[in-house]
HTML snippet that shows the backbone in 3Dmol.js (N, CA, C, O; Angstrom):
<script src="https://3Dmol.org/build/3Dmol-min.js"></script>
<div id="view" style="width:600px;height:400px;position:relative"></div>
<script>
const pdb = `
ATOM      1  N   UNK A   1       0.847  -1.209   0.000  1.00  0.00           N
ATOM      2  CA  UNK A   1       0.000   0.000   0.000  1.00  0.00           C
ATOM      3  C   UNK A   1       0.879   1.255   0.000  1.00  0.00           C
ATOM      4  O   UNK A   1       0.615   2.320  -0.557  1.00  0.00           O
ATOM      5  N   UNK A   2       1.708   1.024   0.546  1.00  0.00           N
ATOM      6  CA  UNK A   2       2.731   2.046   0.489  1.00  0.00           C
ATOM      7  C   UNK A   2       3.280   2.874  -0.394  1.00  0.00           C
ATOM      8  O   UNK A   2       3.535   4.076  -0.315  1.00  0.00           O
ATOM      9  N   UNK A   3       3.445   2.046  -1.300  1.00  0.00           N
ATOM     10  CA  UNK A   3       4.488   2.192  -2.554  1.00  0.00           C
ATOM     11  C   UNK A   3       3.597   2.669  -3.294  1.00  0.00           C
ATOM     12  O   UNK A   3       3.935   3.604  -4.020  1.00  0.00           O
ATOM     13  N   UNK A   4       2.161   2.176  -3.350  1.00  0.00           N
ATOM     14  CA  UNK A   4       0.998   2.432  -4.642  1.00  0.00           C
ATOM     15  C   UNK A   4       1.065   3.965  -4.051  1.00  0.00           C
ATOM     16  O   UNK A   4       1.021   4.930  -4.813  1.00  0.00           O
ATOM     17  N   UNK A   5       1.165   4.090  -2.764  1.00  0.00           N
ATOM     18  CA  UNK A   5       0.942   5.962  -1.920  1.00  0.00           C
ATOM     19  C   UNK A   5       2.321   6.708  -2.766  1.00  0.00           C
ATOM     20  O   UNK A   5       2.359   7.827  -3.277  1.00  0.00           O
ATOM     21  N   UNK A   6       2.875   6.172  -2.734  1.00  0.00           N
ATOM     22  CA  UNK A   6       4.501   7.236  -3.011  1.00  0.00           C
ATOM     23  C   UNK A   6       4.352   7.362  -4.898  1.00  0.00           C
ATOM     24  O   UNK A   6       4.557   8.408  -5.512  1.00  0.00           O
ATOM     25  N   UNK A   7       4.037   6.309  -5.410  1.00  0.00           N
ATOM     26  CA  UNK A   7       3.430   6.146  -7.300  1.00  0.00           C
ATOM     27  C   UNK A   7       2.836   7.109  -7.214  1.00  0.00           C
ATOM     28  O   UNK A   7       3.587   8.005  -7.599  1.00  0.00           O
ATOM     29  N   UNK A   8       1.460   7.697  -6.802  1.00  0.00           N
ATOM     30  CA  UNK A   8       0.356   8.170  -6.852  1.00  0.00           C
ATOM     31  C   UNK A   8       1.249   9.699  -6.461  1.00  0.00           C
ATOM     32  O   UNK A   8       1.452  10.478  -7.392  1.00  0.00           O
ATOM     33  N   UNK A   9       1.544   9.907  -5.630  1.00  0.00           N
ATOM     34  CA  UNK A   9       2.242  11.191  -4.793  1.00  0.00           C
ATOM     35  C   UNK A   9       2.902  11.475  -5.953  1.00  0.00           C
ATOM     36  O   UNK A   9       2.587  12.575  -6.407  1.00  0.00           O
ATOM     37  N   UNK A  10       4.146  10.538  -6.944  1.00  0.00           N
ATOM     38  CA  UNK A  10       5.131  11.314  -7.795  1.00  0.00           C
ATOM     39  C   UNK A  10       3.697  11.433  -9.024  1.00  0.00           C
ATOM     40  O   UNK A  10       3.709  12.424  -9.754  1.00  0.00           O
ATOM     41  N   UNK A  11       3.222  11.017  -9.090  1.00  0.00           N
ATOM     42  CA  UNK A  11       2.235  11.528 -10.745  1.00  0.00           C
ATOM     43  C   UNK A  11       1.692  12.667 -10.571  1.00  0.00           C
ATOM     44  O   UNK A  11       1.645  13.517 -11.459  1.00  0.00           O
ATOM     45  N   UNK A  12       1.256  12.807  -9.504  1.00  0.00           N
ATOM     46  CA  UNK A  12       0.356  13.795  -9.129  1.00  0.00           C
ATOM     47  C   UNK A  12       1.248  15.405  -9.192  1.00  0.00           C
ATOM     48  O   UNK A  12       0.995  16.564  -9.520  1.00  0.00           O
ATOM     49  N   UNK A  13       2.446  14.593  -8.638  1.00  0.00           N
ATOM     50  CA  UNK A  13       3.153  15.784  -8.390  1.00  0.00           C
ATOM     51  C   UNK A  13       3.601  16.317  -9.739  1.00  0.00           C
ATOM     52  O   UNK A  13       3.755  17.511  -9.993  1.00  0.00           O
ATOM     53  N   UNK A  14       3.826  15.136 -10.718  1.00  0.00           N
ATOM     54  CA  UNK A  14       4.680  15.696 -11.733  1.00  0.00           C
ATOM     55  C   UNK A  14       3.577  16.387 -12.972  1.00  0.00           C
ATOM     56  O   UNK A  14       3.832  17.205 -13.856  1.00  0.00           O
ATOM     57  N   UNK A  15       2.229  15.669 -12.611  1.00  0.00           N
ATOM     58  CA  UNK A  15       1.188  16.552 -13.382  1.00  0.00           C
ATOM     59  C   UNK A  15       0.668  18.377 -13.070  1.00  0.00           C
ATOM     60  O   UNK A  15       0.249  19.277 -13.798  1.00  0.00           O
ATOM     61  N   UNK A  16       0.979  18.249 -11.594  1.00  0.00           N
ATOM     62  CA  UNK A  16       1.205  19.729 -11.210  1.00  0.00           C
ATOM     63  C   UNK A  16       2.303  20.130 -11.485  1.00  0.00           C
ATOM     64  O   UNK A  16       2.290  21.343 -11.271  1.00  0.00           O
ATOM     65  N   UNK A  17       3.466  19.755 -11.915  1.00  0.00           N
ATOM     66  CA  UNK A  17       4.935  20.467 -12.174  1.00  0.00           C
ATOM     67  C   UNK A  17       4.431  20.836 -13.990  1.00  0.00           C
ATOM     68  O   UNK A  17       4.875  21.825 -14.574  1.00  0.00           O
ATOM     69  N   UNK A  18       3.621  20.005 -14.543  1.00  0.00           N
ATOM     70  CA  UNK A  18       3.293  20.367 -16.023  1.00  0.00           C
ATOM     71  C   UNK A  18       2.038  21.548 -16.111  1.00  0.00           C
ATOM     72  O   UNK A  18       1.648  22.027 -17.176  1.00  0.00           O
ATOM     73  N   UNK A  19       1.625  21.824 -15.077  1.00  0.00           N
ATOM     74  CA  UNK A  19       0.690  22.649 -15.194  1.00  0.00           C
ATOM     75  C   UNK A  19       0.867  23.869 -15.066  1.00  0.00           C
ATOM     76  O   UNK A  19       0.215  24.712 -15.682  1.00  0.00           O
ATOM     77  N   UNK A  20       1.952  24.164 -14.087  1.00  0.00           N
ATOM     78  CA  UNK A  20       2.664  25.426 -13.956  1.00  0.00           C
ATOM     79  C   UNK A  20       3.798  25.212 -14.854  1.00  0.00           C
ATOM     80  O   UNK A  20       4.642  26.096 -15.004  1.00  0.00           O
TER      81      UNK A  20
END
`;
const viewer = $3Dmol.createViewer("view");
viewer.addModel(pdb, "pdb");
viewer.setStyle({}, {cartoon: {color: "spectrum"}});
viewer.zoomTo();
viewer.render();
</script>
């Protein structure tokens, strides 16, 4: 469960790094 948390955390993050 962990790991699927930290996957989810970098996409998310890197879809907000493309938005700005």
């Amino acid at each position: 469960l962990g790991k699927v948390v930290v996957y989810v955390a970098a996409v998310v993050l890197l879809f907000y790094k493309r938005e700005f």
